[in-house]
C-alpha positions in Angstrom: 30.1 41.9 -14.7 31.7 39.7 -17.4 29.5 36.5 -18.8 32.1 34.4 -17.4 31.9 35.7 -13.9 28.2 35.5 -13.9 28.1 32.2 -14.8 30.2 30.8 -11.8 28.4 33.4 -9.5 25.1 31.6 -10.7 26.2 28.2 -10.1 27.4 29.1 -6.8 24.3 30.4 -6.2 22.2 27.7 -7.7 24.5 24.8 -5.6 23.7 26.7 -2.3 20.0 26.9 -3.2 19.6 23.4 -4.0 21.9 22.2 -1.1 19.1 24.0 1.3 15.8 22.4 -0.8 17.1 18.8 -0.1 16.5 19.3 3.8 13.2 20.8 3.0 11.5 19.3 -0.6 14.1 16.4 -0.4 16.7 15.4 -2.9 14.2 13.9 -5.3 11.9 16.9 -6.2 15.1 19.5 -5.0 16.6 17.6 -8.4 13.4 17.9 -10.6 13.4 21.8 -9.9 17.0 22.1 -10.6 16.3 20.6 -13.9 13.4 23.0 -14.4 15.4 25.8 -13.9 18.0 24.8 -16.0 15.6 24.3 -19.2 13.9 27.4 -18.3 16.6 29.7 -18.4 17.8 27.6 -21.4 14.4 28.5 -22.8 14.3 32.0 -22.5 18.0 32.3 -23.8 17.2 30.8 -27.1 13.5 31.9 -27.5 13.5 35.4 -25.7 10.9 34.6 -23.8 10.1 35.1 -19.7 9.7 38.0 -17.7 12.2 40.7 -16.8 14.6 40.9 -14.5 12.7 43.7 -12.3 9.4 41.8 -12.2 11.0 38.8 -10.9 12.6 41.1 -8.2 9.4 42.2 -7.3 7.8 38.9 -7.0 10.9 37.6 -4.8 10.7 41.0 -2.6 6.5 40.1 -2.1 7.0 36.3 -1.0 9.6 38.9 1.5 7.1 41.2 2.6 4.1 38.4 2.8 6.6 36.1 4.9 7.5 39.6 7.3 3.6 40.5 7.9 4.3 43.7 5.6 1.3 44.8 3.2 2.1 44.4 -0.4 0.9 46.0 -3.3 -0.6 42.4 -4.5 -2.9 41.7 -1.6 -5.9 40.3 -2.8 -8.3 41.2 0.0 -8.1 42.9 3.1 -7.1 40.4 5.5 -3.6 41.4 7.0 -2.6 37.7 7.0 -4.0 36.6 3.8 -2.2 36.0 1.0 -1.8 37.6 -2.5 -2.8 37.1 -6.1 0.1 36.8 -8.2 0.0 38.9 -10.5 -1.0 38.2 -14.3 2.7 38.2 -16.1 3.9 36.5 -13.1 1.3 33.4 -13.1 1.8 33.4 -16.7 5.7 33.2 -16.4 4.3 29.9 -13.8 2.5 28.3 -16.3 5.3 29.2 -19.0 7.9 27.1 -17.2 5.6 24.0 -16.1 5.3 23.7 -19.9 9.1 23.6 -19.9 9.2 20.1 -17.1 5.4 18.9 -18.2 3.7 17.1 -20.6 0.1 18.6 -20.0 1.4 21.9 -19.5 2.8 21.9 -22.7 0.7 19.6 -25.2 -2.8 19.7 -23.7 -5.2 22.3 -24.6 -6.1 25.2 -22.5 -9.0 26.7 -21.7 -9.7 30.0 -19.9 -13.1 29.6 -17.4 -15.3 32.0 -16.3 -17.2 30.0 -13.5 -16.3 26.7 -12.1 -17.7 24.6 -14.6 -17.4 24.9 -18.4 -18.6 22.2 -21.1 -17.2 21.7 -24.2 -19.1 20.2 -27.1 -17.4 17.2 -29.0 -17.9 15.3 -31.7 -18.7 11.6 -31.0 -20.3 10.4 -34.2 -18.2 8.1 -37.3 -16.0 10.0 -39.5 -18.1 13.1 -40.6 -18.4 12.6 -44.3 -21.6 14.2 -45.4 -23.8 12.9 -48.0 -25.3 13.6 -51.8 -28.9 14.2 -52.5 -31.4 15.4 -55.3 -33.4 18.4 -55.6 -36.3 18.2 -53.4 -35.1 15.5 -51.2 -33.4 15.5 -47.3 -30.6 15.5 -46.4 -29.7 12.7 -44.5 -27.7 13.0 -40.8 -26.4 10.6 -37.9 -28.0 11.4 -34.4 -26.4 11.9 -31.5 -23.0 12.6 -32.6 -22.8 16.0 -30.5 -21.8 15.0 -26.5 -20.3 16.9 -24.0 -17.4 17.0 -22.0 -17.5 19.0 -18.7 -14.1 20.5 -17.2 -15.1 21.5 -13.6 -12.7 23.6 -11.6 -11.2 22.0 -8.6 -8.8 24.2 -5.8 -5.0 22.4 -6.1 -2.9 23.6 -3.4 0.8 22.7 -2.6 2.7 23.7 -0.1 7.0 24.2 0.3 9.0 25.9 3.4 11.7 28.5 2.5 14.5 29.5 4.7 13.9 32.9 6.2 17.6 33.7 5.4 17.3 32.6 1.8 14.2 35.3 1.8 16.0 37.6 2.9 18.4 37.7 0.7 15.8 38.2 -2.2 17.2 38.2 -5.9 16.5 37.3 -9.7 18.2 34.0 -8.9 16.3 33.0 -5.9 13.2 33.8 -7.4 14.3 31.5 -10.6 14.1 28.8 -8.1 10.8 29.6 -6.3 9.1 30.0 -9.5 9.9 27.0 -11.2 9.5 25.4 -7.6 5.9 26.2 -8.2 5.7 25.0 -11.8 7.1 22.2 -11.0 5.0 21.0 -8.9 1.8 22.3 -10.5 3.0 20.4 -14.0 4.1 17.1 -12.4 0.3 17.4 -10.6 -1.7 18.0 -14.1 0.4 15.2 -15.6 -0.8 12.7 -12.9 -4.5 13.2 -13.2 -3.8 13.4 -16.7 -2.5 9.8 -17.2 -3.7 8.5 -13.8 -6.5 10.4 -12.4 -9.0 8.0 -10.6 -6.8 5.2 -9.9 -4.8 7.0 -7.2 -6.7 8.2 -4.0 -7.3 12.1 -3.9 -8.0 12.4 -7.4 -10.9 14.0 -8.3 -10.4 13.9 -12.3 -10.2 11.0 -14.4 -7.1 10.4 -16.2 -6.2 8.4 -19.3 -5.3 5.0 -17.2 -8.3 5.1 -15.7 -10.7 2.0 -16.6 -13.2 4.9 -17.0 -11.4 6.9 -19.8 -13.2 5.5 -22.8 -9.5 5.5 -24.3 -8.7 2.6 -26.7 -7.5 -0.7 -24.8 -5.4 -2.8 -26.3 -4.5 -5.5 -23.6 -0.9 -7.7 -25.0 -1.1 -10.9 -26.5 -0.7 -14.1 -24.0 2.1 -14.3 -22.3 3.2 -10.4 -22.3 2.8 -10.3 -18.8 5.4 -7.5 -18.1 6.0 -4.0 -18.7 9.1 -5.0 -20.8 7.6 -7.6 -23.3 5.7 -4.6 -25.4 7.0 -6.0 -29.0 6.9 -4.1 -32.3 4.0 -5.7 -33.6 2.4 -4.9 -30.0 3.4 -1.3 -30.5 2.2 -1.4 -34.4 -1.8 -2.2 -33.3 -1.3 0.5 -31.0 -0.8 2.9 -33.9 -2.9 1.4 -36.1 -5.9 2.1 -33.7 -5.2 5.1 -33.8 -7.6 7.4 -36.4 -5.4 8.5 -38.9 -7.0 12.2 -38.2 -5.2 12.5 -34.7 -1.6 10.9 -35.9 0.1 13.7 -36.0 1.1 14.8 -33.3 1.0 11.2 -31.6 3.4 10.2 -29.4 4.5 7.3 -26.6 3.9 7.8 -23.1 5.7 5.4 -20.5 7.8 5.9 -17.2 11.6 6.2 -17.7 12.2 2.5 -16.2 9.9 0.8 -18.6 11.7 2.9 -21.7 14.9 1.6 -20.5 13.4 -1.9 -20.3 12.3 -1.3 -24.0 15.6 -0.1 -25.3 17.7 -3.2 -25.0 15.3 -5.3 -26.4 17.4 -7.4 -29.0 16.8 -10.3 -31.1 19.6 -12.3 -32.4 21.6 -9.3 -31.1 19.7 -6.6 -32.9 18.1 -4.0 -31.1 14.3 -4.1 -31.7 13.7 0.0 -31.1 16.2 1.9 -33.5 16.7 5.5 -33.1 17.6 6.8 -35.9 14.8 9.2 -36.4 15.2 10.8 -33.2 16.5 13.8 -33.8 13.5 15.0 -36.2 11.3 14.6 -33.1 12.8 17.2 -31.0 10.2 20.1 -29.7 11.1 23.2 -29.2 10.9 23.9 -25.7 10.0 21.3 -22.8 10.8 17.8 -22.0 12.8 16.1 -25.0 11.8 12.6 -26.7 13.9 9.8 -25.1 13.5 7.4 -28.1 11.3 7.0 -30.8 9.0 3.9 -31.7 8.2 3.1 -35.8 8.6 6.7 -35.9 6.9 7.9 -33.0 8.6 9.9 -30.4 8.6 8.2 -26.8 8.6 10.5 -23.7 9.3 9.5 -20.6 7.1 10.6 -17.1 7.4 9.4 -13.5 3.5 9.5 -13.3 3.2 6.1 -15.3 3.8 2.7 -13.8 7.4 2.1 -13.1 9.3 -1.5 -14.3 9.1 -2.7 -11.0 5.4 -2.8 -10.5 4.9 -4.6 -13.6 1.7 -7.3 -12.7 -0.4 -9.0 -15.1 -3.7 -7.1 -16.4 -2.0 -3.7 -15.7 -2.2 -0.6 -17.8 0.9 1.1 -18.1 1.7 2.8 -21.1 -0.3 5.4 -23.7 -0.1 6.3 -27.3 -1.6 9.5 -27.7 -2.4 12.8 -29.1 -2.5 14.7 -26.1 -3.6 18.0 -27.5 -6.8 16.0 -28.9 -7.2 13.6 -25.7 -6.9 15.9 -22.8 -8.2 19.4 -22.4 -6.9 21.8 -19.3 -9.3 24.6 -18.0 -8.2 27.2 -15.9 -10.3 29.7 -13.2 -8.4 32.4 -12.3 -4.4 33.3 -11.4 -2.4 31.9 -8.9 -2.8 32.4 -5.1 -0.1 32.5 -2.1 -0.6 32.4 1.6 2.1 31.9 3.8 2.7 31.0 7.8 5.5 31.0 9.9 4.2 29.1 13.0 2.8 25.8 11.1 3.9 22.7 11.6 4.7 21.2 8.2 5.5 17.6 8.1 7.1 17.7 11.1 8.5 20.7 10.8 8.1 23.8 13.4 8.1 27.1 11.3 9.0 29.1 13.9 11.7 26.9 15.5 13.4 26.0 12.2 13.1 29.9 11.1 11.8 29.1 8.4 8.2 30.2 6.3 6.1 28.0 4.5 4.2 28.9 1.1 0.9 27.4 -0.1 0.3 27.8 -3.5 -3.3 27.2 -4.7 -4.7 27.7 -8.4 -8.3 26.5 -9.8 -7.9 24.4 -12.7 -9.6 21.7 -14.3 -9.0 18.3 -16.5 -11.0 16.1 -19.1 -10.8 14.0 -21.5 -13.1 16.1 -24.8 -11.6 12.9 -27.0 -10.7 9.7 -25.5 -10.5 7.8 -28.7 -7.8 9.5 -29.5 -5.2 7.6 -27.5 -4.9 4.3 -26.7 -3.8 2.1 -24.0 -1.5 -0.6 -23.6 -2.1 -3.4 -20.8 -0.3 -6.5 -19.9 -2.0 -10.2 -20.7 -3.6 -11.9 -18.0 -1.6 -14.9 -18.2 
């Protein structure tokens, strides 16, 4: 088959996929995956990375066998309903593309866990400097500057119903789509708790936003009451309370709304954020910079605080090293289950002939270094 002829036969393919996810995931998230899919297979084209074409086959032709009753060779335990463990290239592949739509996925460091709890020791003392002495005399030190930060394992789940004839007709493409389905919605959740865990109910990390964090506050000067009045000299404390140490690989943090708000900013009819160093701030794989600030890149996430919910006292933005501010840990692979007579939102399984999915993986998230990011909030008045 020529390249030409694979091409439309994949975007055939892909329409008719994402036509049946907007009746099930909705238009929204059926969108987001699209996007995933596209800039993973963009990824693995221009950095030879991914999995085979056979091992996604297999993994496609197991969600089959799970959703028909039928033992597969990945069953985790005995129970002939149970689920299966996915196995290791395939979860890897998982977490692979989540870096590719994610901003924890990608930036934040990982760390593997052996139980459900794991503590990392930090550094929470001045800048370590050290200190000359004589012969015969001590050497002087600073107490306390060794703390702790605990990453504790909790279960995420999410769960997504398939069409029984789209399993069925089990292929490479379709299991492009169910894979980054899962990434998708395993990055999107590790960039919430990230930013936002313990303002939002069901959280049981504490993210960045949080009033909790210990990350740098740097609350607007009076008047700034929106989203939209964050001014260059606003945005130049930001970075100067930053440690010079953790600069860089710093980087703005907003949602896409507020960015836009940003970006026509004028003054006299000059644009306050120029972009003329934007294309030295592309990365290599993953979600591009959608402006830069003094230099910074800015990205753009849906978990921060849209434009329209701008409110006095409210954080809403971050400047950040994220591989120094948040660490991931993760217990164990990836785990699927499925059920054909649930009712899922709504939904009967059996009467809709359709199977749903739950995907559940143990990870945790902390913050090992708060100071290095920094939050922006409105003024009170």
């Amino acid at each position: 088959m020529d390249d030409k002829l694979k091409t439309e036969l994949f975007a055939h393919v892909d329409e008719s996929i994402q036509k049946g996810l907007n009746d099930i995931v909705g238009p929204e998230v059926s969108a987001r995956v699209a996007e995933a899919v596209k800039s993973y297979r963009v990824d693995t084209a221009l950095n030879g990375a991914g999995i085979d074409s056979e091992t996604k086959l297999a993994f496609a032709s197991a969600l089959k066998s799970l959703a028909t009753g039928e033992k597969t060779v990945f069953l985790s335990s005995s129970d002939q309903t149970g689920g299966y463990l996915v196995p290791t290239e395939v979860s890897a592949e998982i977490m692979r593309i989540s870096a590719t739509t994610g901003i924890v996925a990608r930036d934040a460091r990982f760390f593997p866990m052996g139980t459900d709890e794991l503590e990392l020791p930090i550094y929470t003392g001045a800048s370590m400097q050290g200190s000359f002495f004589g012969q015969d005399q001590e050497v002087g030190g600073t107490q306390n500057d060794i703390g702790v930060a605990r990453l504790q394992a909790k279960y995420w789940a999410t769960i997504f119903r398939v069409s029984n004839v789209l399993l069925a007709d089990s292929n490479v493409n379709v299991a492009d789509w169910i894979l980054a389905l899962i990434a998708e919605g395993l990055a999107f959740r590790m960039d919430r708790e990230a930013f936002t865990g313990g303002t939002f109910a069901g959280s049981p990390f504490i993210g960045l936003l949080s009033p909790t964090s210990g990350a740098t506050l740097q609350t607007m000067a009076t008047g700034a009451v929106g989203f939209g009045a964050l001014s260059l000299p606003e945005a130049s404390d930001a970075i100067g309370a930053l440690d010079t140490s953790v600069l860089g690989d710093a980087a703005w943090y907003m949602h896409r709304t507020v960015w836009a708000k940003l970006r026509s900013r004028s003054t006299s009819g000059v644009f306050e954020y120029g972009q003329s160093n934007l294309a030295s701030q592309k990365r290599q794989n993953g979600i591009q910079p959608s402006g830069e600030i003094m230099g910074y890149p800015v990205f753009t996430t849906d978990v921060l605080p849209a434009f329209s919910t701008s409110a006095v006292s409210t954080r809403f933005a971050v400047f950040a090293n994220i591989k120094q501010a948040v660490a991931v840990g993760e217990r164990g692979g990836i785990e699927i289950a499925q059920s054909q007579d649930a009712t899922i939102n709504g939904r009967n399984l059996f009467a809709a002939n359709q199977t749903a999915f739950r995907v559940s993986k143990r990870f945790a998230i902390t913050l090992p270094l708060p100071a290095a990011a920094v939050v922006v909030r409105t003024a009170a008045s």
